[in-house]
C-alpha positions in Angstrom: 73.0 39.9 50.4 75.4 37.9 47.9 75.7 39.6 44.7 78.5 36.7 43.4 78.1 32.5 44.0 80.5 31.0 42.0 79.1 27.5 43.8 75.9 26.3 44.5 73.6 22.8 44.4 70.7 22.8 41.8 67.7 20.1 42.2 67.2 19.6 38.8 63.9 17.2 37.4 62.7 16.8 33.8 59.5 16.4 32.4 57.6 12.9 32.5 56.1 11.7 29.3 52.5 12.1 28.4 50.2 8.8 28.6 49.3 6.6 25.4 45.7 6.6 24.7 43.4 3.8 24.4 40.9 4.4 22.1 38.6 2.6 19.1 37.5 4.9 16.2 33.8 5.5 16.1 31.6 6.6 13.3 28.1 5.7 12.0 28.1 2.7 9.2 31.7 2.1 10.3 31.7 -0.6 13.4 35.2 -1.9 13.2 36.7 1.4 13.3 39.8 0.1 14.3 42.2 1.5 17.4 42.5 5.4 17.1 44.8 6.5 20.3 47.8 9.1 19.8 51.2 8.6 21.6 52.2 10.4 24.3 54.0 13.8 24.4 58.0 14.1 25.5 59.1 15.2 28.7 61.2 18.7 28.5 64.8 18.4 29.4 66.5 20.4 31.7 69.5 21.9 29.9 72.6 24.0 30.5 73.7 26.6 28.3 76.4 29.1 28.4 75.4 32.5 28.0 77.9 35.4 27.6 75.3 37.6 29.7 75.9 35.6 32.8 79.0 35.9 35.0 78.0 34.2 38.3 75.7 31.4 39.2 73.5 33.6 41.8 70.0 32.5 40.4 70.3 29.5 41.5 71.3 30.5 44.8 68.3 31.9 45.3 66.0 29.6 43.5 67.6 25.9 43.7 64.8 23.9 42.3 64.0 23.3 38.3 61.5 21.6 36.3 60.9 21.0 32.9 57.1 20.7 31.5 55.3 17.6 31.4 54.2 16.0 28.2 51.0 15.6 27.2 48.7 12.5 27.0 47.4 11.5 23.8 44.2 11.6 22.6 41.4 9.6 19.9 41.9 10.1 16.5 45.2 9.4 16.3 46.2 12.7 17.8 49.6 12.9 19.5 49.8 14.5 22.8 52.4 18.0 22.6 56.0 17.5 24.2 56.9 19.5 27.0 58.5 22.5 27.5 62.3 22.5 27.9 64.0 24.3 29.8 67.3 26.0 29.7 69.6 27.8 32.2 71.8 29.9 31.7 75.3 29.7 32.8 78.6 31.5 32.8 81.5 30.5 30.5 83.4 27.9 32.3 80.8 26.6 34.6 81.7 22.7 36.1 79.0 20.5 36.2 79.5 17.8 38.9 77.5 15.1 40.7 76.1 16.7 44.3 76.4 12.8 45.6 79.5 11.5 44.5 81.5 14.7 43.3 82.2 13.5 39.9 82.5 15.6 37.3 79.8 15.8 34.2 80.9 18.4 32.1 83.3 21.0 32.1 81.2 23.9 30.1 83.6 26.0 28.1 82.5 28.0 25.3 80.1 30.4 24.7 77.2 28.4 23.3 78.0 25.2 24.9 75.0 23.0 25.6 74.6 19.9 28.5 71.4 18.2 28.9 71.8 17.5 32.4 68.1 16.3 32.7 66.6 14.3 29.6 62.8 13.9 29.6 61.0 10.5 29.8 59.2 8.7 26.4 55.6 9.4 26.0 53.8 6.0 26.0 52.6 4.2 22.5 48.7 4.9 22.5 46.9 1.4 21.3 47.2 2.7 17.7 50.6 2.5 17.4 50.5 -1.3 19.6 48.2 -2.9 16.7 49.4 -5.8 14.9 48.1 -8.4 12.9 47.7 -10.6 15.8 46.3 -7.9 18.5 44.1 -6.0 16.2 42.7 -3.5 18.7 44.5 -3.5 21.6 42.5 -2.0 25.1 45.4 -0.8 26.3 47.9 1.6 25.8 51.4 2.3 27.4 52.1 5.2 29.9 54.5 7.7 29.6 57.9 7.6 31.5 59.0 9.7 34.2 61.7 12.0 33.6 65.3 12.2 35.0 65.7 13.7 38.5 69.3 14.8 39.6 71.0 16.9 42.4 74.2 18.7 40.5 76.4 20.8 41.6 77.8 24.2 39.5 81.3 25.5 40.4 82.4 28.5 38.6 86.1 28.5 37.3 86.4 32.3 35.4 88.1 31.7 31.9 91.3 34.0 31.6 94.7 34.0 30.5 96.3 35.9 33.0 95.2 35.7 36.7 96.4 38.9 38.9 97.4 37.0 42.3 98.7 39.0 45.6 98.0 39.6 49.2 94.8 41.8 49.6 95.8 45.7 48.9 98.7 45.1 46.4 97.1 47.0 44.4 95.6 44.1 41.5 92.1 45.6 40.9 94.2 49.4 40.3 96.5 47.3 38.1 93.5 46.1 36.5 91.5 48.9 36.1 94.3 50.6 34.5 95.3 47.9 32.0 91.5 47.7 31.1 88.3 49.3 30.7 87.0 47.4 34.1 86.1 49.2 36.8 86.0 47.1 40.1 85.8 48.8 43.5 88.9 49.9 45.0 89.3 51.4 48.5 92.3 51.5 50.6 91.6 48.9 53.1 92.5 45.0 53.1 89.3 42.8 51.1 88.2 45.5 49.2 87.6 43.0 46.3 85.1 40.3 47.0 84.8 38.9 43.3 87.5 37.6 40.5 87.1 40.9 38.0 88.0 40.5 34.9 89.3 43.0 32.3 90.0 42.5 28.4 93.8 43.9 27.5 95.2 44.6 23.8 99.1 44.4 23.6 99.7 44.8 19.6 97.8 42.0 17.9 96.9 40.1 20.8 93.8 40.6 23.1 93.8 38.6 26.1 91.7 38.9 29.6 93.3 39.2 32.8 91.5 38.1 36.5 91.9 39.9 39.1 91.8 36.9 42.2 91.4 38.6 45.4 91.9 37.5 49.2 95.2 35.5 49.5 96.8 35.4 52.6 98.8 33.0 54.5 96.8 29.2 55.2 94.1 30.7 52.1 94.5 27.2 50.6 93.6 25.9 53.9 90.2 27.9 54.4 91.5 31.2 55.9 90.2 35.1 54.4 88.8 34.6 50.8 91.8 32.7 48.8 90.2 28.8 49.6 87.1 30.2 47.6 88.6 32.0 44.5 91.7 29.8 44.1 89.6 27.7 41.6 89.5 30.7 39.3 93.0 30.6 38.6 93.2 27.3 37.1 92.5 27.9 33.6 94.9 31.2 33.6 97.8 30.0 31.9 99.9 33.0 33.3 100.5 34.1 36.7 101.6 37.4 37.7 102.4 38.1 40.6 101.4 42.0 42.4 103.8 42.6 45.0 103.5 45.8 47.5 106.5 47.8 47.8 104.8 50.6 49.7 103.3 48.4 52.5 103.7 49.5 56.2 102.8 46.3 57.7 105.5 44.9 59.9 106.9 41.5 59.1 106.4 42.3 55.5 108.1 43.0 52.4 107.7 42.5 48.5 110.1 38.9 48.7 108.7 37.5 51.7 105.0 38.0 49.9 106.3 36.5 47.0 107.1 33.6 48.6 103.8 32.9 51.1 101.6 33.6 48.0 104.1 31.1 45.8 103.4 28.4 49.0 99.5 28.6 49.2 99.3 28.1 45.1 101.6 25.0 45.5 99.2 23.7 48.2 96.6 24.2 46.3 97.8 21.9 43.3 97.9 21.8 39.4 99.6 25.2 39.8 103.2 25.1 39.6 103.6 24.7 36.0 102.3 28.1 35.0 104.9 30.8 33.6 105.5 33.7 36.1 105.7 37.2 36.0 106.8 39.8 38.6 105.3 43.4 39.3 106.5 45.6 42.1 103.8 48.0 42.3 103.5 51.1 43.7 106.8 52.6 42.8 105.1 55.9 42.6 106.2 56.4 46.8 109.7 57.0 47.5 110.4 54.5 49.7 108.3 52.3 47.5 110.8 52.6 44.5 113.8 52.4 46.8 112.3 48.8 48.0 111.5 47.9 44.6 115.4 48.5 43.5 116.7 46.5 46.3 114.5 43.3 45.7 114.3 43.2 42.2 118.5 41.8 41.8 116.9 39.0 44.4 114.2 37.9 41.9 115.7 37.9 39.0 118.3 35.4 40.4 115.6 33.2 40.8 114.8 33.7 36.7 112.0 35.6 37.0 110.7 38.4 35.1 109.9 41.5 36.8 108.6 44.8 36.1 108.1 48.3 38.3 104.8 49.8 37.9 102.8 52.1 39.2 98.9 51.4 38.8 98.2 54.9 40.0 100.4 56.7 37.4 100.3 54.0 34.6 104.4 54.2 34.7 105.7 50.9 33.6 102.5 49.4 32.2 102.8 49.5 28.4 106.3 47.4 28.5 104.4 45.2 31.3 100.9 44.3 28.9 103.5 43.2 25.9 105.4 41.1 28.4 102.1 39.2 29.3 100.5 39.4 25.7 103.9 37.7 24.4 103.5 34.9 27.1 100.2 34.6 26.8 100.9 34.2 23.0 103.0 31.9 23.2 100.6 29.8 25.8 97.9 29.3 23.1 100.5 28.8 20.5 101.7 25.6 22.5 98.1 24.5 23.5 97.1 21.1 21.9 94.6 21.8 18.7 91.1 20.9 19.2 89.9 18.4 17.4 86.5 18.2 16.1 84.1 16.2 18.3 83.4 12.7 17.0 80.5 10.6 17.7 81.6 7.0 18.6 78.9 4.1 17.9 79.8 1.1 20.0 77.7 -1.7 18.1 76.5 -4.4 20.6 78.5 -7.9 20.8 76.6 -10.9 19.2 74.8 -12.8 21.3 74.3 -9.6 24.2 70.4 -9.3 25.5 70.5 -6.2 27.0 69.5 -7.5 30.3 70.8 -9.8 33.0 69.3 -12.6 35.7 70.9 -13.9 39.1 70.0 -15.4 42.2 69.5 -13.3 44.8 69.3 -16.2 47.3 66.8 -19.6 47.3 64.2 -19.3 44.6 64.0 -15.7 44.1 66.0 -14.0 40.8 66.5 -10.2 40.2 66.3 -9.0 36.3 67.8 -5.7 35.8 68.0 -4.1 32.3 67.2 -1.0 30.4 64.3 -2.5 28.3 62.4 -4.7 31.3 63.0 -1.7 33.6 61.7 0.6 31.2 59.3 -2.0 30.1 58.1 -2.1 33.4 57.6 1.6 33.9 55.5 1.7 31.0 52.9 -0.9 31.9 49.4 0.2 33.3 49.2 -2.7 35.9 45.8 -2.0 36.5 44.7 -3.1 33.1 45.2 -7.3 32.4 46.1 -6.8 28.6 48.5 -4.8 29.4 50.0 -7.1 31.9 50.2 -9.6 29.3 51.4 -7.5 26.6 54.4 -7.0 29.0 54.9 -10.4 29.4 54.8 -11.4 25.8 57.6 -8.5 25.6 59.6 -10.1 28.3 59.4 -13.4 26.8 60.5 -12.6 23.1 63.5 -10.8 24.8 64.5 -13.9 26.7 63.9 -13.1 30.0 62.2 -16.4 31.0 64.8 -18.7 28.9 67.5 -16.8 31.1 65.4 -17.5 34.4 65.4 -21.3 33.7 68.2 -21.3 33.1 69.5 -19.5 35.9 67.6 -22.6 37.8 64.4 -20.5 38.7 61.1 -23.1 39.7 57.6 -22.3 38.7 56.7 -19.5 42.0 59.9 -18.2 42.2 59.9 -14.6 43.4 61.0 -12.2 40.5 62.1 -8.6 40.9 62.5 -6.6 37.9 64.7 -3.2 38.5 66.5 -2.4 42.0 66.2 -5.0 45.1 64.6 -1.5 46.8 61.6 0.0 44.3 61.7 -2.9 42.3 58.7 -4.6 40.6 58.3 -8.5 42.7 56.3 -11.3 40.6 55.4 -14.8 41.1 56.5 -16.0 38.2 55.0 -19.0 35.9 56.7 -20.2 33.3 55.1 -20.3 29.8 55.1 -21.6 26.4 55.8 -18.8 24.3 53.8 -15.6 23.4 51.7 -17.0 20.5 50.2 -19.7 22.9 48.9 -17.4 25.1 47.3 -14.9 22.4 43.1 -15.2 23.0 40.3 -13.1 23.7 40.8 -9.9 26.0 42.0 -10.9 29.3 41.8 -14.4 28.8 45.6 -14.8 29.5 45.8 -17.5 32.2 49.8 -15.8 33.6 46.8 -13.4 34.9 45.1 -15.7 37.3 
């Protein structure tokens, strides 16, 4: 059984708003008691939260689908119905957020506390109470709730570090680590020991820092091959790389230079790597032969202006000078990082004259409207009930919607969809004169013929 996902696709869906109510106050000696009905409760948002607790995204590998609560409908006496329940997962610090469909990404979740409502909840409907006016004094209708926002997302787990521990599998990374830190990840001596990024705080002087251990590079891992393709990811936000290279290996066809160099390829292939600061460890200098190789390739990589340092995991030589060396770099990383300015809400006003909406001719004499308020307009209308129906109508009317059909050239039985061409809302449409000519008894509206 997986005990790490670091990737996985959530079916995310928030609540739907409660119902408006319809009702008319009643008590003895008081006839006209006037419209009484509540509004609607909220539909609960699905939201993401990081959560220091949480270091891998296995949850919702095993339980894919979430739902927020439903709000409530509202009831006589002018009582509102209760909002539903949010709900909020959890997720690990530096947790992507992307779009399952299209692969965009959402939100790039960094910081413990961080908050992304991936999922907001639909409007409760007005209940007739709140739909009086001097001109409908008791309205017998009310407005129903909206349904919430359904998404399929995708969560892909980057670990946050400074320093990222990267080397063919056995060079001895999760000893290094281990040693540096008070992490204790598995270590055995065969290839793929390590299955997850560990991670490991480090204190050099004044500066603490963490350091990943990234397991399962090999030659083509960039490409899919052993573990590397799936861990890669984690060592984009390290802004140092050091490189654990085996001077005690007895694999043939191998040496610390030549893995220096396939490891150095398969991060180039990958991208967006190359521009990290490098450090050099030959490790295991503890063996004889292992400190011999470690003197005869070191000259070789520090012609090419690298730093390097002998260590041995096992006997902690060499690993005091080493932590300073990547406390100073990592230092100086955050000293060159851009400062974070506070986040700033931007209010785009709309352009005179914009309606919000939009008509055109979708061929002949038939017209689509799209729009937030007629689609959301539309949502909201109990179809069933003919006040209602003409309510909506008055509302598409003082927004303009039939001035922009004739104008757009639509002819009285013109076929008008409202929202997508697929799941729309179609209506014959009849032009009229303006809301006020139509106001008259209860369903007496002749657009309901």
């Amino acid at each position: 059984m997986a005990e790490f996902v670091d990737t996985v696709i959530l079916h995310i869906k928030a609540g739907d708003g409660g119902n408006g109510c319809a009702s008319i106050h009643r008590e003895k000696f008081k006839p006209l008691g006037g419209p009484d009905g509540g509004n609607g409760g909220r539909g609960g948002e699905v939201i993401l939260e990081v959560d220091p607790n949480t270091a891998t995204l296995l949850e919702y590998h095993h339980r894919p689908h979430r739902r927020a609560g439903n709000g409530k409908q509202g009831m006589g006496s002018n009582r509102d119905g209760a909002n539903g329940e949010d709900i909020v997962l959890a997720v690990p610090n530096g947790t992507v957020v992307k779009d399952a469909r299209t692969g965009e990404v959402l939100v790039d979740l960094v910081g413990v506390g961080t908050r992304y409502v991936a999922a907001k909840g639909g409007f409760g409907g007005l209940g007739n109470a709140a739909l009086a006016s001097t001109k409908r004094k008791a309205p017998g209708f009310a407005l129903l709730g909206e349904p919430g926002d359904e998404a399929e997302i995708m969560l892909e787990l980057k670990t946050v570090a400074d320093v990222a521990l990267v080397g063919f599998p056995n060079a001895g990374k999760s000893s290094l680590i281990a040693a540096l830190s008070a992490a204790r990840p598995k270590i055995a001596d065969y290839p793929f020991t390590t299955l997850i990024p560990n991670l490991g705080v480090v204190t050099a002087g004044e500066t603490v820092f963490t350091v990943a251990d990234v397991p399962g590079l090999i030659p083509g891992a960039s490409q899919g091959r052993g573990l590397g393709h799936e861990f890669l990811r984690h060592v984009e936000r390290c802004s140092t790389i050091v490189h654990v290279l085996d001077c005690a290996t007895l694999e043939p066809g191998r040496d610390p230079v030549t893995d220096f160099d396939v490891i150095e390829a398969e991060l180039a292939a990958y991208g967006s790597l190359t521009d990290r600061p490098r450090l050099v460890v030959l490790n295991k200098v503890d063996v004889p032969d292992g400190r011999d190789l470690a003197d005869i390739v070191r000259p070789i990589l520090e012609e090419r202006g690298l730093r390097v340092f002998e260590i041995s995991a096992a006997t902690h030589e060499g690993l005091r000078p080493l932590s300073y060396a990547m406390g100073e770099m990592v230092a100086q990383a955050r000293a060159q990082a851009p400062v974070e300015e506070p986040t700033r809400l931007v209010i785009r006003p709309k352009q005179l004259g914009e309606t919000g909406f939009s008509v055109r001719r979708v061929d002949g004499n038939t017209f689509q409207v799209t729009g937030e308020k007629p689609e959301r307009w539309i949502r909201q209308t109990d179809f069933a009930n003919d006040e209602a129906v003409g309510y909506l109508a008055d509302r598409l009317n003082r927004l303009g919607v039939e001035d922009a059909l004739i104008g757009a050239g639509a002819e009285p039985g013109a076929e008008v969809i409202i929202g997508p061409m697929e799941g729309g809302y179609l209506f014959d449409w009849q032009p009229s004169q303006g809301a006020e000519a139509h106001m008259g008894p209860r369903g007496s509206d002749s657009r309901l013929g």
